[in-house]
DONURO-738072 format. One record per residue: x, y, z of N, C-alpha, C, O in turn. Coordinates in steps of 0.05 Angstrom, whole numbers, padded with zeros to 5 digits, always signed. Layout:
N
XYZXYZXYZXYZ...
END
This chain:
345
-00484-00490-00214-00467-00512-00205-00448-00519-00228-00452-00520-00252-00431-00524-00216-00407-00538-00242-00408-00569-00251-00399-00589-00239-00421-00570-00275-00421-00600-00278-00399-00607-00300-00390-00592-00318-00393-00635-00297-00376-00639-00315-00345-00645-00307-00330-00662-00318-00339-00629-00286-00310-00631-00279-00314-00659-00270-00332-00675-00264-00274-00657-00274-00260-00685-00268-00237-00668-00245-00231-00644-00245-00227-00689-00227-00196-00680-00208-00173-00670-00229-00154-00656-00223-00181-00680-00256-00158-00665-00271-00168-00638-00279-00148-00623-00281-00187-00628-00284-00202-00613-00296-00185-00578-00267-00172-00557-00271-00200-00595-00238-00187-00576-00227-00157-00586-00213-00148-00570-00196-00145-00603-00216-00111-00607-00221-00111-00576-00238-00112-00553-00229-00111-00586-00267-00103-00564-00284-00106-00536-00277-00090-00520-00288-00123-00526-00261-00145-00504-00248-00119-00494-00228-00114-00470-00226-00102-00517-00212-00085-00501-00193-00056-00510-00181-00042-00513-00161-00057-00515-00222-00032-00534-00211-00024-00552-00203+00000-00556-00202-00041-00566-00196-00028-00592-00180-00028-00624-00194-00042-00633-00213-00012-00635-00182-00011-00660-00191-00022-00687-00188-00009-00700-00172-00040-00698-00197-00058-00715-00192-00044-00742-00184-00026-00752-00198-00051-00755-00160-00047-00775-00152-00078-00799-00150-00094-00791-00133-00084-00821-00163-00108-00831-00161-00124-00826-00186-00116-00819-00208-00149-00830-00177-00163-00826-00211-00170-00810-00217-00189-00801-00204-00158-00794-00239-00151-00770-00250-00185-00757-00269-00192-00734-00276-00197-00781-00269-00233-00777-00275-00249-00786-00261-00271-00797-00267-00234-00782-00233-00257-00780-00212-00281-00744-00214-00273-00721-00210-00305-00752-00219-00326-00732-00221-00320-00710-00194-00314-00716-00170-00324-00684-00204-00320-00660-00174-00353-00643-00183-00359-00632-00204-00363-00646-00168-00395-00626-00164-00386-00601-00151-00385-00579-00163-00380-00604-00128-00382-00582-00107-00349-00576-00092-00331-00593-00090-00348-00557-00085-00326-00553-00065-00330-00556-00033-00350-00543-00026-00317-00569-00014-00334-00576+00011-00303-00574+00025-00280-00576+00016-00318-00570+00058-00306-00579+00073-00299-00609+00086-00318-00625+00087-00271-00618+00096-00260-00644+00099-00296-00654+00126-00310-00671+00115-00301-00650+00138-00321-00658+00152-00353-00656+00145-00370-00655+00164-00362-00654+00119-00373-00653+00108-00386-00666+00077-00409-00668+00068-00353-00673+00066-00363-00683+00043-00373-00714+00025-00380-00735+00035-00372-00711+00015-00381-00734-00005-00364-00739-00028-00345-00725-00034-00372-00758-00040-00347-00778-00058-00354-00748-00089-00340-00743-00109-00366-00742-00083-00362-00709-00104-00346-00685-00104-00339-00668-00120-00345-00692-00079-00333-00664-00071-00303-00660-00070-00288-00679-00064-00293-00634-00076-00264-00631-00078-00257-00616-00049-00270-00595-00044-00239-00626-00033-00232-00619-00006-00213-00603-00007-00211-00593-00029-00191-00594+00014-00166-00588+00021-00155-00591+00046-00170-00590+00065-00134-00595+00048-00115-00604+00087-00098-00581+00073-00084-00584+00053-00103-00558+00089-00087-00538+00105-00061-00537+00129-00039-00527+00127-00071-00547+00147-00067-00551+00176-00053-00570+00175-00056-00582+00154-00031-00586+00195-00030-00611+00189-00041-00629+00225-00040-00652+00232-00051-00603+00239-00071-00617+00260-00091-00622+00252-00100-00641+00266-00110-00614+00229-00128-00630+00218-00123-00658+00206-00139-00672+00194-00105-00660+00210-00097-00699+00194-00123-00714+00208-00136-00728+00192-00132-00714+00234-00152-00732+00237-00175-00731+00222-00190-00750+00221-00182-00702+00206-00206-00704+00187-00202-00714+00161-00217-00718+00142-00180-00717+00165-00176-00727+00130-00169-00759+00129-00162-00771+00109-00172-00770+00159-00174-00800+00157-00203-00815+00155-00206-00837+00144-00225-00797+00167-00257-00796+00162-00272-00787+00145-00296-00794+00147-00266-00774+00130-00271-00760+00100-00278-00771+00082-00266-00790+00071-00302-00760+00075-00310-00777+00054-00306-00765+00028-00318-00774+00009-00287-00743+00025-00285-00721+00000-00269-00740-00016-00252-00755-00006-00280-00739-00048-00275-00762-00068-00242-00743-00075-00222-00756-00080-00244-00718-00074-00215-00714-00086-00199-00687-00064-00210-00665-00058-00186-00692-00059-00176-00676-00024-00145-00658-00040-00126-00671-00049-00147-00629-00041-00113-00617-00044-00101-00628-00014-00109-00632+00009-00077-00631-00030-00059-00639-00003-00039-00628-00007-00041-00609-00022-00007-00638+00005+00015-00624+00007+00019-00661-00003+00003-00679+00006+00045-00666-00022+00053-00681-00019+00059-00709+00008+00052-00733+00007+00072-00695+00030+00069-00714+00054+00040-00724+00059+00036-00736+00080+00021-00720+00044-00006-00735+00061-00025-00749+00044-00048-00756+00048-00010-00751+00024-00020-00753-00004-00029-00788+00006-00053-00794+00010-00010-00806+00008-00015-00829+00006-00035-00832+00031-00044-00855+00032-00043-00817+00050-00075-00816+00072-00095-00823+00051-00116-00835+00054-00084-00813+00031-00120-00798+00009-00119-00830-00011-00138-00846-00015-00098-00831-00019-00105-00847-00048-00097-00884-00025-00105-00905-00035-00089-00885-00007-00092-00909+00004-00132-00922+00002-00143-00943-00005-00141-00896+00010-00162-00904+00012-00182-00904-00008-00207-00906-00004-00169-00901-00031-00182-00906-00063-00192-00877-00070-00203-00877-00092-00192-00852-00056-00196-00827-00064-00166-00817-00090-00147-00827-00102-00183-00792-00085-00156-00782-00106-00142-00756-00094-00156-00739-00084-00115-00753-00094-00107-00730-00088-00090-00715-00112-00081-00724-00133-00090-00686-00101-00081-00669-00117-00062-00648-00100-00066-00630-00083-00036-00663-00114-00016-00654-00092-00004-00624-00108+00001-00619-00132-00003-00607-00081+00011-00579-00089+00022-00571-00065+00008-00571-00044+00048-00562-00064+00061-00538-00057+00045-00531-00021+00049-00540+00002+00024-00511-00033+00011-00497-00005-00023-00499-00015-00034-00488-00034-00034-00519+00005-00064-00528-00002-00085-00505+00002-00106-00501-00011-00071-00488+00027-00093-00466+00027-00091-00441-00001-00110-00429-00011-00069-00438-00008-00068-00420-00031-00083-00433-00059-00098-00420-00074-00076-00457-00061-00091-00470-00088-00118-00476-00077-00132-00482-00096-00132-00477-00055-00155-00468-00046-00167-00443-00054-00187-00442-00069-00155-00425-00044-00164-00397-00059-00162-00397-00079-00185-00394-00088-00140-00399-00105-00143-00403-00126-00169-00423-00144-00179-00415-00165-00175-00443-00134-00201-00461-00139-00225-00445-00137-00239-00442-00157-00232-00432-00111-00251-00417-00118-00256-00392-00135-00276-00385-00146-00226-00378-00134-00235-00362-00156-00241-00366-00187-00251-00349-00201-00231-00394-00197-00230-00402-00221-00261-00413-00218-00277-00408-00236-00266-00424-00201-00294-00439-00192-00320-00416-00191-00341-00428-00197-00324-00393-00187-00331-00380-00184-00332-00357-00219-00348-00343-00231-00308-00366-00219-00309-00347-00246-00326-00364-00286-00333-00353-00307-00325-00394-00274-00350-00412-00290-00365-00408-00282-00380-00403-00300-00381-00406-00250-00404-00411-00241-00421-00377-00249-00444-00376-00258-00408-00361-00245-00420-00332-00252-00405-00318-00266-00382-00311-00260-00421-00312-00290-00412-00302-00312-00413-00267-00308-00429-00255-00294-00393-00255-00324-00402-00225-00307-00425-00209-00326-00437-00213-00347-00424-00194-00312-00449-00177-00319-00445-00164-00339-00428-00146-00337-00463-00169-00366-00452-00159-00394-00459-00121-00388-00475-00107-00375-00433-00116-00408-00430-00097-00409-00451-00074-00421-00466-00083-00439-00455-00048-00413-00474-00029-00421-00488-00017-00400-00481-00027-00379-00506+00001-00397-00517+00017-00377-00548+00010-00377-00564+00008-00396-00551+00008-00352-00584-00014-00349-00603+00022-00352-00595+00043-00344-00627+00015-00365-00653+00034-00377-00652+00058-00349-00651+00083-00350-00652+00041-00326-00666+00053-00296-00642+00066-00290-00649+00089-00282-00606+00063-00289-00592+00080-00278-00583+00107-00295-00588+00109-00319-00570+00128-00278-00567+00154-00292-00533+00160-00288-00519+00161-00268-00527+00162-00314-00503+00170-00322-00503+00194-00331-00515+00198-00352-00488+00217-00318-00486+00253-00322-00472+00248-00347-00456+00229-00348-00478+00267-00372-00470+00274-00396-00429+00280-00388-00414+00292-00373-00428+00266-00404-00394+00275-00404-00372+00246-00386-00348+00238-00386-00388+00240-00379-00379+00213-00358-00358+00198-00379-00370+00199-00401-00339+00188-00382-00320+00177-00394-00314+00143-00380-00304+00137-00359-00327+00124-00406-00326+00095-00396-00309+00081-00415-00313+00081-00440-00294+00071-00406-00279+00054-00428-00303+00030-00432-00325+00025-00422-00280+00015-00460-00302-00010-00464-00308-00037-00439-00294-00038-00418-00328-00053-00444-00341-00072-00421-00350-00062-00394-00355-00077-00375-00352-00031-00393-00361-00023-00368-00401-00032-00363-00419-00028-00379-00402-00043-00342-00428-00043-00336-00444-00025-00310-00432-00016-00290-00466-00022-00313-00482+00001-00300-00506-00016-00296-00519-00026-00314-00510-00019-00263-00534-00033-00257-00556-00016-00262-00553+00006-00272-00583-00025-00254-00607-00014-00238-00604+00007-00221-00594+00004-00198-00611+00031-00230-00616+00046-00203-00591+00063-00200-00592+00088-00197-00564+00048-00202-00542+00064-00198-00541+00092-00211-00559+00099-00226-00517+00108-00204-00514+00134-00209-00485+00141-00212-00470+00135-00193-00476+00152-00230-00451+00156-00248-00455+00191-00246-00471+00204-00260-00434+00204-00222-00446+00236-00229-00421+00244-00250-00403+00229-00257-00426+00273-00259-00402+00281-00273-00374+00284-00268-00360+00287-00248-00369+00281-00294-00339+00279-00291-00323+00251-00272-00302+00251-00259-00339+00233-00275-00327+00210-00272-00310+00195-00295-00311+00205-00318-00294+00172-00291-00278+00164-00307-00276+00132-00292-00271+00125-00269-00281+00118-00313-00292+00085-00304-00269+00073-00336-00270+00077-00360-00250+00059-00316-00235+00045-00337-00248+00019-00349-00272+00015-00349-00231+00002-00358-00250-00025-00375-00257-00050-00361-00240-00068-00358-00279-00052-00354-00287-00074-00348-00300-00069-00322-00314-00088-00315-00300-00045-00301-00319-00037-00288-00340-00040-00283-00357-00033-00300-00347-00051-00257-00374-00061-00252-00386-00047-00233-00376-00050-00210-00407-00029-00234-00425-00012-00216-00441-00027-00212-00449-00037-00233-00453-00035-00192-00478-00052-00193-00502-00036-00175-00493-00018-00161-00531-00040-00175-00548-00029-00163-00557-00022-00154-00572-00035-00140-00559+00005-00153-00559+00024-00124-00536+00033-00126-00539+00053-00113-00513+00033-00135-00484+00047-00126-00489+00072-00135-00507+00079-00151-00462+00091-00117-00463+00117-00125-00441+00123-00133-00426+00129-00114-00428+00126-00160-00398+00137-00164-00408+00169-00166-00427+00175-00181-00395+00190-00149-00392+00214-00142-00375+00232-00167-00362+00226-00187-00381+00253-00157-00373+00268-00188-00333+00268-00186-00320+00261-00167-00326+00275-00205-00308+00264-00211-00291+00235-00203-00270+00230-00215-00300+00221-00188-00292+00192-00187-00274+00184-00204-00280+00191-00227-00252+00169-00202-00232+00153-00223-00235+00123-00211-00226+00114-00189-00247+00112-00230-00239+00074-00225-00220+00060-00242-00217+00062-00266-00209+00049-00228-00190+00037-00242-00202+00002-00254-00223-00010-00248-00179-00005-00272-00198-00030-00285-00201-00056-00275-00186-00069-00261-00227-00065-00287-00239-00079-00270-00244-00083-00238-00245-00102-00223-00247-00055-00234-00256-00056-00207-00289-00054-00203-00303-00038-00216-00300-00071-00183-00321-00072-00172-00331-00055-00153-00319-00053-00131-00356-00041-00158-00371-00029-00136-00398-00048-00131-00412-00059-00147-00399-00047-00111-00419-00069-00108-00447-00056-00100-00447-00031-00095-00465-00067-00099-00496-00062-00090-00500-00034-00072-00497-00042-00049-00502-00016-00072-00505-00001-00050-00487+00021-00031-00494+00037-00014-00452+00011-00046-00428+00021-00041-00436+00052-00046-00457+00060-00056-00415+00068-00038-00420+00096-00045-00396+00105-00051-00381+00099-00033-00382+00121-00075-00356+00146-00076-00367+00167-00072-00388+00175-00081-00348+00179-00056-00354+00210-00058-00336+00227-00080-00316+00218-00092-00345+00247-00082-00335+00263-00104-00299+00265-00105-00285+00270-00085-00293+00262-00123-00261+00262-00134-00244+00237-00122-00219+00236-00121-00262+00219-00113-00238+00193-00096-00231+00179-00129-00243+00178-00151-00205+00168-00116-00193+00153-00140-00192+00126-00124-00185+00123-00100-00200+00107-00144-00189+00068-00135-00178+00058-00157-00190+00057-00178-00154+00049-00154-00138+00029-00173-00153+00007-00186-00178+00004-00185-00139-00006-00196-00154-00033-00214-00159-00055-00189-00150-00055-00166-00179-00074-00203-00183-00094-00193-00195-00095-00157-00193-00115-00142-00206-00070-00150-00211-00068-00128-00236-00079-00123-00249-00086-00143-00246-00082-00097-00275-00088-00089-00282-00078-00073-00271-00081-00051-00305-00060-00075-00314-00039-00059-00351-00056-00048-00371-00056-00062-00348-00064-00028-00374-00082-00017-00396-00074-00012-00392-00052-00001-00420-00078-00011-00449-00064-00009-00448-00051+00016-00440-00061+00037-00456-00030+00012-00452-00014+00036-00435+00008+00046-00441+00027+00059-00414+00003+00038-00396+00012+00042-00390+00044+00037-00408+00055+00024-00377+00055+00042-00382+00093+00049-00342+00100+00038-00323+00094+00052-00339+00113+00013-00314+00117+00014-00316+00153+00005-00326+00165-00014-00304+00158+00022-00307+00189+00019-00324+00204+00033-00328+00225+00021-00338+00204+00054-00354+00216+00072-00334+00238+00088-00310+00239+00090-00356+00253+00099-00335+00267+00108-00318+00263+00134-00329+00247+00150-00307+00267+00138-00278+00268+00168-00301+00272+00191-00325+00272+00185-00292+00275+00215-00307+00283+00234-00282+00307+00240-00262+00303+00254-00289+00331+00226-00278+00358+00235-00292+00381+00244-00303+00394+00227-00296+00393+00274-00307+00407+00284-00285+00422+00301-00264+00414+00312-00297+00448+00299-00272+00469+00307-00288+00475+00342-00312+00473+00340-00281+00480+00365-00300+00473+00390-00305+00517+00390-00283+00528+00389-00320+00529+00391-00324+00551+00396-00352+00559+00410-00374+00558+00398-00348+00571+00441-00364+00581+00459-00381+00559+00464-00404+00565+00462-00376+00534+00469-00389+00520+00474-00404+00495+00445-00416+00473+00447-00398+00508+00424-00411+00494+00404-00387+00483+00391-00364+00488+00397-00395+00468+00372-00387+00460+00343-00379+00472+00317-00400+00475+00303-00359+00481+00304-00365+00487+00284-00354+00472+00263-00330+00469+00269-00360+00460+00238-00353+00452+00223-00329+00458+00206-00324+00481+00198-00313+00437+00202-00285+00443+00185-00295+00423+00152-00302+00400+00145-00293+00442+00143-00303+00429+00112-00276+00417+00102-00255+00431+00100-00277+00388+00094-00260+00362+00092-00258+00369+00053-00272+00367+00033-00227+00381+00062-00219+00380+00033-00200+00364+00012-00192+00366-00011-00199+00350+00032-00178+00327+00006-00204+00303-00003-00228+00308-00005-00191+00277-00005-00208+00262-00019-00194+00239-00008-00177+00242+00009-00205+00202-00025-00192+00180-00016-00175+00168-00032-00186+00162-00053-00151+00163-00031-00143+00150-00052-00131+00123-00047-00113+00119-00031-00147+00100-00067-00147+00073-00058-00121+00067-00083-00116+00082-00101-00108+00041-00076-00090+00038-00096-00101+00011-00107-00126+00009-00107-00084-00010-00118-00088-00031-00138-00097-00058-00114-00089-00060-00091-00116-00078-00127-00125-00103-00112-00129-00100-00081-00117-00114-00065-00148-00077-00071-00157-00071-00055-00188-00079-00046-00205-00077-00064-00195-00085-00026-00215-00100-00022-00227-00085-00003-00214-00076+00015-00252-00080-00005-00264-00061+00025-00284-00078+00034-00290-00091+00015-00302-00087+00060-00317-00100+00070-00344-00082+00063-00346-00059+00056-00362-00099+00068-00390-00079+00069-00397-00066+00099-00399-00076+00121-00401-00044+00091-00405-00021+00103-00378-00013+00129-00376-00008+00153-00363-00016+00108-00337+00000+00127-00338+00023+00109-00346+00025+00086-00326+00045+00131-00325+00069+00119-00301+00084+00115-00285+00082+00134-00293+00100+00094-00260+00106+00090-00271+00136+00093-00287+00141+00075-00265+00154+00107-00272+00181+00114-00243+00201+00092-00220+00193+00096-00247+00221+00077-00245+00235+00059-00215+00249+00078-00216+00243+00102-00201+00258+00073-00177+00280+00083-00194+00306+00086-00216+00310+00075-00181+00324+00103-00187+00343+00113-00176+00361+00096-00190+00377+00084-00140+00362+00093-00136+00371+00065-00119+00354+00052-00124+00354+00028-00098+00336+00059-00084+00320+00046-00116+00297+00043-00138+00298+00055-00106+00276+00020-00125+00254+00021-00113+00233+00037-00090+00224+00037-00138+00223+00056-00131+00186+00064-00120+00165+00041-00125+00167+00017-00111+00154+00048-00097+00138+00030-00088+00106+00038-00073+00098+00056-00100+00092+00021-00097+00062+00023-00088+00044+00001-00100+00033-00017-00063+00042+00008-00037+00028-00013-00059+00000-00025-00081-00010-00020-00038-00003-00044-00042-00027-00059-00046-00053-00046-00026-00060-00033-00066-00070-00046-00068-00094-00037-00081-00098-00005-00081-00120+00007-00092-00075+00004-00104-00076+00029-00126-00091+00030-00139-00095+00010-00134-00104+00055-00163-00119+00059-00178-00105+00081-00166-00108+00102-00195-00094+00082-00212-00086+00096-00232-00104+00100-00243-00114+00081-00239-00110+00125-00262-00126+00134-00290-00114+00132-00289-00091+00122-00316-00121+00139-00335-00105+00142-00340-00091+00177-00332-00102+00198-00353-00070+00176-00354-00046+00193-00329-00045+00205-00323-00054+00227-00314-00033+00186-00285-00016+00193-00294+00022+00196-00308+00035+00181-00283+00030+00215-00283+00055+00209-00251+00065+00210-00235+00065+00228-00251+00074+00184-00226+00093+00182-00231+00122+00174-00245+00132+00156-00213+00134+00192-00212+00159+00197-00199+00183+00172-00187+00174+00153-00204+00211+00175-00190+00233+00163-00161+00227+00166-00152+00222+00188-00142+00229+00140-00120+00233+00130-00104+00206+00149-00084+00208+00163-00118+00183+00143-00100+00162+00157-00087+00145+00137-00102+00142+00118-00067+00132+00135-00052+00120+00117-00047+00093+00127-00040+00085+00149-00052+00082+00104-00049+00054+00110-00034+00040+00088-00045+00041+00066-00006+00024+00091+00015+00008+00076+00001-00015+00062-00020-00027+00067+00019-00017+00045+00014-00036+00020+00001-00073+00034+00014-00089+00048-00012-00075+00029-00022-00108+00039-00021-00109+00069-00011-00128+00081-00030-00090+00081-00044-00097+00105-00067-00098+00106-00082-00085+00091-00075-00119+00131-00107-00126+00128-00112-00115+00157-00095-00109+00173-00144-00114+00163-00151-00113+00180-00185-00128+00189-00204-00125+00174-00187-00139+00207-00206-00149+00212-00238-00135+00228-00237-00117+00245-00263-00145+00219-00286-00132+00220-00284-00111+00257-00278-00115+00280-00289-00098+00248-00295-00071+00267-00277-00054+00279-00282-00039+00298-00248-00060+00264-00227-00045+00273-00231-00013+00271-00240-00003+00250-00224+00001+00290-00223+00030+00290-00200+00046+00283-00180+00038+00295-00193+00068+00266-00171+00072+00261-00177+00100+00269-00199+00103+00258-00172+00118+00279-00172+00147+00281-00156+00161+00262-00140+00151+00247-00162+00193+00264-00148+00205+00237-00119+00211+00242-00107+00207+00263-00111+00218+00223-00079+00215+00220-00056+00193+00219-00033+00193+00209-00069+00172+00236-00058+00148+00244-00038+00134+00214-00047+00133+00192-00014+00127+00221+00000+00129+00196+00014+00096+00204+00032+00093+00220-00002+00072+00186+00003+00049+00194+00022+00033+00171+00018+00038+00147+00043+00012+00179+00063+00010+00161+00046-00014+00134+00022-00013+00127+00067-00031+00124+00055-00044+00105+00056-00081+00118+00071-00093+00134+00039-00086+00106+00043-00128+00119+00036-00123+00152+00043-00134+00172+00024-00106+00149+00011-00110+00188-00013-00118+00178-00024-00113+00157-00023-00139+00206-00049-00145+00214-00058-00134+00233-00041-00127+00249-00088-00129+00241-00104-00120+00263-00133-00146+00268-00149-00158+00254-00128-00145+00281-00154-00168+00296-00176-00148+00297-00176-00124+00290-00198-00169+00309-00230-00151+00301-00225-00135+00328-00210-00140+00346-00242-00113+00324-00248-00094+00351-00218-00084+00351-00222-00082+00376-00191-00075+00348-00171-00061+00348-00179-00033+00353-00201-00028+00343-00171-00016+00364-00167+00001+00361-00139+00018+00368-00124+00016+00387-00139+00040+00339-00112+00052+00339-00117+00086+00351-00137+00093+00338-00111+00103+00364-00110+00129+00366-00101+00141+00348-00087+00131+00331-00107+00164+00350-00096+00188+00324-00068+00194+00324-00054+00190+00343-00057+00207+00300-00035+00215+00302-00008+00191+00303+00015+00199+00302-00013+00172+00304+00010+00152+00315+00014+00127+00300-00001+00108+00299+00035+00129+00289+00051+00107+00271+00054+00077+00283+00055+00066+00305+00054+00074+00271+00056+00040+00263+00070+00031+00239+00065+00033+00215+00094+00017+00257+00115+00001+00237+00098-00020+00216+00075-00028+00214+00123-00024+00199+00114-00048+00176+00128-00072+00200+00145-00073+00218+00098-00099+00181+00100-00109+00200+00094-00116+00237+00107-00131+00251+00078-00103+00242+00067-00097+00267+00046-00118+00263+00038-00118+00240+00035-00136+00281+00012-00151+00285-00008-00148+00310-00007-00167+00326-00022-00132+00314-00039-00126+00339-00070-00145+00341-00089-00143+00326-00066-00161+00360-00090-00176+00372-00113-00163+00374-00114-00139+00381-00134-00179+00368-00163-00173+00380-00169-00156+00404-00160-00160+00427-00186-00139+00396-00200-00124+00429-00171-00112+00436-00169-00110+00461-00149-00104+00422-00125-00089+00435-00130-00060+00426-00142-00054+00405-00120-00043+00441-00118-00011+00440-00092-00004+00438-00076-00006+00457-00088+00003+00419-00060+00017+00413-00063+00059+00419-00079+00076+00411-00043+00058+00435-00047+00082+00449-00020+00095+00444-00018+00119+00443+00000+00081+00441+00022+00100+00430+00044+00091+00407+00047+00066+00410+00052+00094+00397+00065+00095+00365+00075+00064+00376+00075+00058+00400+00084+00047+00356+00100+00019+00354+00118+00017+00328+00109+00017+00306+00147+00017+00333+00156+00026+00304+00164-00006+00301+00158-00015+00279+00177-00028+00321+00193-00051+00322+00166-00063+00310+00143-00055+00311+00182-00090+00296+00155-00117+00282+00161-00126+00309+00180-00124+00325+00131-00141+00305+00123-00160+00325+00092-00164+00333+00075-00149+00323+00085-00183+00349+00054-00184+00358+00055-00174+00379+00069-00181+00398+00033-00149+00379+00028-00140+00409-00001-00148+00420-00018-00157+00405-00004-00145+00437-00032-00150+00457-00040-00136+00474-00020-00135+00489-00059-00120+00486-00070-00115+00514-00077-00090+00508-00074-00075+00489-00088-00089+00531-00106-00053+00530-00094-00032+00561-00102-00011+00570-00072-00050+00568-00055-00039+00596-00041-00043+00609-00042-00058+00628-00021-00028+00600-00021-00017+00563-00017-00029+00549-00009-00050+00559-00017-00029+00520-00004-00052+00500+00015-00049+00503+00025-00027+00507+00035-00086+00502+00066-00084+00508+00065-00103+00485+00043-00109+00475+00090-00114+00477+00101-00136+00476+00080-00166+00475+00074-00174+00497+00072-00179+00456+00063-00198+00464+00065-00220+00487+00048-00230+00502+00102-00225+00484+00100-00246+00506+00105-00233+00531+00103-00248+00551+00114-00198+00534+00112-00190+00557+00082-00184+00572+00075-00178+00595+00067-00188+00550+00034-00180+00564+00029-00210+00577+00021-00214+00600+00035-00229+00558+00023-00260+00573+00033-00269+00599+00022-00284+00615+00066-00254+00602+00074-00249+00633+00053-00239+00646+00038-00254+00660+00048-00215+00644+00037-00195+00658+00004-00197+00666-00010-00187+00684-00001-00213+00645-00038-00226+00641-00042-00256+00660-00062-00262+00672-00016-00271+00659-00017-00290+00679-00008-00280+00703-00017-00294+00722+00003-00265+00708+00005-00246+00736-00019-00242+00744-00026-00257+00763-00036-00226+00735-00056-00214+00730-00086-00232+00747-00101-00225+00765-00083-00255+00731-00093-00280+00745-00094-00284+00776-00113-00284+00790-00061-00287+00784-00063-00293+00814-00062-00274+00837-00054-00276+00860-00078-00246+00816-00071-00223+00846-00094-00232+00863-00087-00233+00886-00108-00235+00861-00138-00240+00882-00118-00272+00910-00121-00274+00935-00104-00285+00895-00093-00310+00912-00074-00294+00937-00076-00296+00962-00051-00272+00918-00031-00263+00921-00036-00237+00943-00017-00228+00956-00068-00225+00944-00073-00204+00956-00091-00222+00990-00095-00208+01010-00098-00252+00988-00100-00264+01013-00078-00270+01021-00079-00271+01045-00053-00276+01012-00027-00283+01024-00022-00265+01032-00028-00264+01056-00013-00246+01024-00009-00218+01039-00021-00210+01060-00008-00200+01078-00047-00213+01062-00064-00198+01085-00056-00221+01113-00052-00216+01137-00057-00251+01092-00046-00267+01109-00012-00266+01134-00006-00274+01156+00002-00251+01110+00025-00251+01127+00028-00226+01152+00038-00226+01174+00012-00202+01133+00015-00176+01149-00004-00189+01183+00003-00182+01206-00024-00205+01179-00036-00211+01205-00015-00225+01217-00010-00212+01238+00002-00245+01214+00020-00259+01228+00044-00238+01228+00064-00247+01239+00044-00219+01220+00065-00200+01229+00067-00184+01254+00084-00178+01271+00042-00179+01249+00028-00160+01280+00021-00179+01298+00013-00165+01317+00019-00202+01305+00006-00213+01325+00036-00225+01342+00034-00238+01363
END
């Protein structure tokens, strides 16, 4: 726990400008419907204004306009800009006192192959495994159970977490986070169909992750067939993603837990996907594209915009036509039967 802080302590932490008493005590970080005269809040939203008139959070980020809600009522505010970004920033500063990282050196129980190349502050949990010809820049964190694969390249300060796996020759940029569980470099699903059977296509490229890349636990990034998959700089991957052989994915797009991507699929940069998405193979996607939950994308989308539906995906606000249509066929199919009887009679 963080003891000690004052509202200026995290003012200073994110910028912001203190309105009220500036050594009002902060314990904990909390939500507006939850806290106590300790706790440091935030108003995001500005439909949440009714929680921040019941609140008992001693020091609340705000936006300027709501500031005088907070300090009317003898709290303190800490006015900034955009409350949810100095939110995120709080916890990572909050987080980075509360857990200290894991000192550097290679723990008794894990095995590092002769020749392995670590710059300085790299750490090596329990259990983990470092095969040859890997290359771990500075400040790298393997943690317990992980598997960095033979030739592996990490970039610095990137995290592998508990249980994560590389496969042999994937490269990840700096500052990435690779989450317990997680599978990067497995192979493609390549089978050639002959006389009835299966035959295996041996997956010859590899993954290549770029800079402040984030992977969920146990999503899986499947290896190229012969070009490598590839995931730009700044992507978010949720947990149980499956991405496919030789699919590409643009700079800072995110995607949400259990999205499907098939192979080849070549997706732009600043798109979102909702959970359950699925994309087909082979088929592009503009920068900028935003596809809803539980939607199936079935044929290429180059225009920005939010799309929706599974038949087929159109147009956002042409699907909410077509979905409120959709609604009154059962009314629209008794009127009919209704009129065709008074036609014939």
């Amino acid at each position: 726990m963080n003891g000690g802080l004052t509202a200026a302590d995290i003012a200073a932490a994110i910028g912001g400008e203190v309105r009220g008493d500036a050594g009002r005590a902060v314990v904990r970080i909390g939500a507006l419907e939850h806290a106590d005269g300790d706790t440091v809040s935030f108003l995001a939203q500005p439909r949440l204004r009714p929680l921040l008139q019941s609140s008992a959070a001693g020091t609340v980020i705000v936006r300027a306009d709501d500031a005088d809600q907070v300090v009317v009522r003898g709290h303190t505010a800490l006015v900034v800009a955009d409350p949810y970004r100095a939110y995120a920033a709080l916890t990572r500063w909050w987080v980075a006192r509360e857990r200290p990282p894991e000192p550097a050196g290679v723990h008794p129980s894990a095995y590092v192959a002769p020749g392995v190349r670590m710059a300085p502050g790299v750490s090596i949990g329990p259990f983990a495994v470092v095969e040859a010809g890997a290359v771990l820049a500075a400040q790298v964190r393997v943690a317990a159970h992980a598997i960095v694969g033979e030739g592996v390249q990490l970039g610095e300060a990137s995290c592998v977490h508990a249980r994560a796996t590389l496969g042999r020759g994937c490269r990840v940029g700096a500052r990435a986070v690779l989450h317990s569980g997680c599978v990067i470099g497995a192979d493609g699903f390549g089978f050639a169909p002959h006389q009835g059977r299966w035959e295996k296509i041996e997956q010859l490229g590899a993954v290549w992750i770029g800079d402040d890349v984030e992977i969920g636990a146990n999503t899986c990034v499947d290896r190229g067939a012969l070009d490598d998959t590839v995931i730009e700089d700044g992507v978010k991957l949720d947990n149980l993603i499956q991405i496919a052989h030789n699919v590409r994915i643009g700079a800072h797009t995110a995607m949400a837990g259990c999205v499907g991507v098939a192979g080849s699929a070549r997706i732009g940069r600043h798109c979102t996907f909702g959970g359950a998405a699925m994309i087909l193979g082979h088929l592009e996607i503009g920068d900028h594209v935003h596809i809803s939950a539980a939607s199936v994308v079935m044929s290429s989308i180059t225009k920005p915009g939010q799309y929706s539906g599974v038949f087929p995906i159109d147009e956002n606000g042409n699907w909410e036509k077509n979905a409120a249509t959709l609604r009154q066929l059962h009314q629209l199919r008794h009127r009919l039967r209704a009129l065709e009887k008074k036609s014939s009679t």
